[in-house]
C-alpha positions as CSV (number, residue, x, y, z in Angstrom):
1,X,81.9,106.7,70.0
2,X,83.9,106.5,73.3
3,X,83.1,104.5,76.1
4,X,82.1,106.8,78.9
5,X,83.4,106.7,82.6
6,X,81.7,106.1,85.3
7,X,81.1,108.5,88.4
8,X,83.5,110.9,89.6
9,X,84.8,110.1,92.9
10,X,83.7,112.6,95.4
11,X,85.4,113.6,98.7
12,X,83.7,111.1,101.2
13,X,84.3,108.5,99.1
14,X,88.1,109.3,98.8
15,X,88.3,109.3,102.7
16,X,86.1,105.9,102.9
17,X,88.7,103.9,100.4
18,X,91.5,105.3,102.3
19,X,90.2,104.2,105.4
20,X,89.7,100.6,103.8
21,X,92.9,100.7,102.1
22,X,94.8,101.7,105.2
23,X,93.3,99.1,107.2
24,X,93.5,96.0,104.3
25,X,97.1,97.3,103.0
26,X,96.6,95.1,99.9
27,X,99.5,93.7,98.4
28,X,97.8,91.1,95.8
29,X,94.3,91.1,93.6
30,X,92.6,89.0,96.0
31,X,93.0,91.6,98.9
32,X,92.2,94.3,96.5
33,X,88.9,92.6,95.9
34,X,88.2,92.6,99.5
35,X,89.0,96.1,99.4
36,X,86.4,96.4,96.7
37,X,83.8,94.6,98.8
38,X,84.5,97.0,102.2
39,X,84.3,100.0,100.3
40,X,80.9,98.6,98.6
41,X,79.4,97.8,102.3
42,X,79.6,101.8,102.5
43,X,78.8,103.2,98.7
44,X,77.0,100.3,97.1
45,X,75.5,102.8,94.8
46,X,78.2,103.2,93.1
47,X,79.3,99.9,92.3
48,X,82.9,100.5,92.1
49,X,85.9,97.0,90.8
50,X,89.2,96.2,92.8
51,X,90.5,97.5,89.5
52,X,88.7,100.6,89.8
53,X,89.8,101.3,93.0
54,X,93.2,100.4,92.9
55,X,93.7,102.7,89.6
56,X,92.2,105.4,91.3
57,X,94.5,105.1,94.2
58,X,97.6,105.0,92.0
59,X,96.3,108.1,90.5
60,X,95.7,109.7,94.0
61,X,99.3,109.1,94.9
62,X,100.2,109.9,91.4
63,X,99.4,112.7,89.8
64,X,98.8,115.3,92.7
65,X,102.6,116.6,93.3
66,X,104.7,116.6,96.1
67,X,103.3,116.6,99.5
68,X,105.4,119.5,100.7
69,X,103.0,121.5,98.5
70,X,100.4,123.2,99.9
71,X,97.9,123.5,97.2
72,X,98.3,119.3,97.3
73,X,95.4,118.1,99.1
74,X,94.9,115.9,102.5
75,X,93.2,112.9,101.1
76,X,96.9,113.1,98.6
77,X,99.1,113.6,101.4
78,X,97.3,110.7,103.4
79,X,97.0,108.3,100.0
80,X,100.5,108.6,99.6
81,X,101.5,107.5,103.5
82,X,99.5,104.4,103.0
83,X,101.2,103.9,100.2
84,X,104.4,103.8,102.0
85,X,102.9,101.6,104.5
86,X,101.7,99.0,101.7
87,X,105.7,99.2,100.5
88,X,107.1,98.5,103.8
89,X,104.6,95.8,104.6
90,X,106.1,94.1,101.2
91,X,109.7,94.8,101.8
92,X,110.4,91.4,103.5
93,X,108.3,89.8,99.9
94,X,110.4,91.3,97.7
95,X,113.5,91.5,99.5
96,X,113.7,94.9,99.5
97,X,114.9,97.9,102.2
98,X,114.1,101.8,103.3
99,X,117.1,102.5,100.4
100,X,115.8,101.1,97.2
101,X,113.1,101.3,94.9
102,X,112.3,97.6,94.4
103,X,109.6,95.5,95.1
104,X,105.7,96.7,95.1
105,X,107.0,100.6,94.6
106,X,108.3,99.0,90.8
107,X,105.2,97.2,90.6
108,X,102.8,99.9,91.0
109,X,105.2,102.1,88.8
110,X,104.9,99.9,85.8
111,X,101.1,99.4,86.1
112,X,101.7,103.6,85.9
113,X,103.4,103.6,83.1
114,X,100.8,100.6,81.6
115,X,97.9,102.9,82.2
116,X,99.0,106.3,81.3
117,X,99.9,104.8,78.2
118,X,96.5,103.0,77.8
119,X,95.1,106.6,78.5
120,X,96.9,108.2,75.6
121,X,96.0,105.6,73.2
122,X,92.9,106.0,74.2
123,X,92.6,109.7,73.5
124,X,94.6,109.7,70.4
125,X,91.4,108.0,68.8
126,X,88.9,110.1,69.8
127,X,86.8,111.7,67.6
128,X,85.1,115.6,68.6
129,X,82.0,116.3,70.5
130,X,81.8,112.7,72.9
131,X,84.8,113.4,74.8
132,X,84.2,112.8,78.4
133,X,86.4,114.8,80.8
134,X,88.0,113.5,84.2
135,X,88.9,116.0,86.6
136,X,91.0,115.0,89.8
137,X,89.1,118.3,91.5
138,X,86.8,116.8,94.4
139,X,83.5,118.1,95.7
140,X,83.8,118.8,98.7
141,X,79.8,120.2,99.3
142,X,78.8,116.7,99.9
């Protein structure tokens, strides 16, 4: 049997980690855990890990197209400019400019690659009836 997932993230909560993210612009574990601790002062219920929320603010940034898009939605468009923010703040760590791809862009692009991988193994074992689905789609009712 598959391990199941936790909660979906809804739509306030997106906005809440953004907020944290924006204002922590973490750039090692041990500001991702503080992350994880402000974004648990507001949804304690949910009981949410630095990993957790860092992999679901690659996805964010990953997997919902181009900003120029308009069916991409505004918590995307806004995870993706803190994103840039987090890369420029890092530029003078990894020696890196405005021109080129290096530094914290590469390392959030392998952890990516890492985790979409894990995700596929992961599904390539799965046996019928206990799959649990993920949907990026957000309530917004609540």
């Amino acid at each position: 049997m598959r391990k199941q997932r936790g909660l979906s993230f809804r739509l306030p909560e997106i906005d809440n980690l953004l907020s944290v993210i924006q204002r922590e612009l973490p750039d090692s574990w041990s500001q991702w855990e503080r992350v994880a601790e402000r974004h648990y002062e507001d949804f304690p219920k949910e009981q949410r890990t630095a990993e957790t929320l860092k992999r679901k603010f690659n996805t964010i940034c990953r997997k919902t197209g181009p900003t120029r898009d308009p069916k991409c939605p505004q918590y995307a468009i806004r995870a993706k400019a803190i994103r840039r923010m987090i890369i420029k703040k890092t530029e003078g760590l990894f020696g890196g400019s405005d021109d080129d791809d290096v530094g914290l862009d590469n390392c959030i692009e392998d952890e990516e690659v890492k985790e979409e991988k894990e995700e596929k193994e992961e599904g390539d074992g799965k046996e019928g009836g206990d799959e649990v689905v993920e949907t990026n789609e957000v309530d917004s009712d609540t």
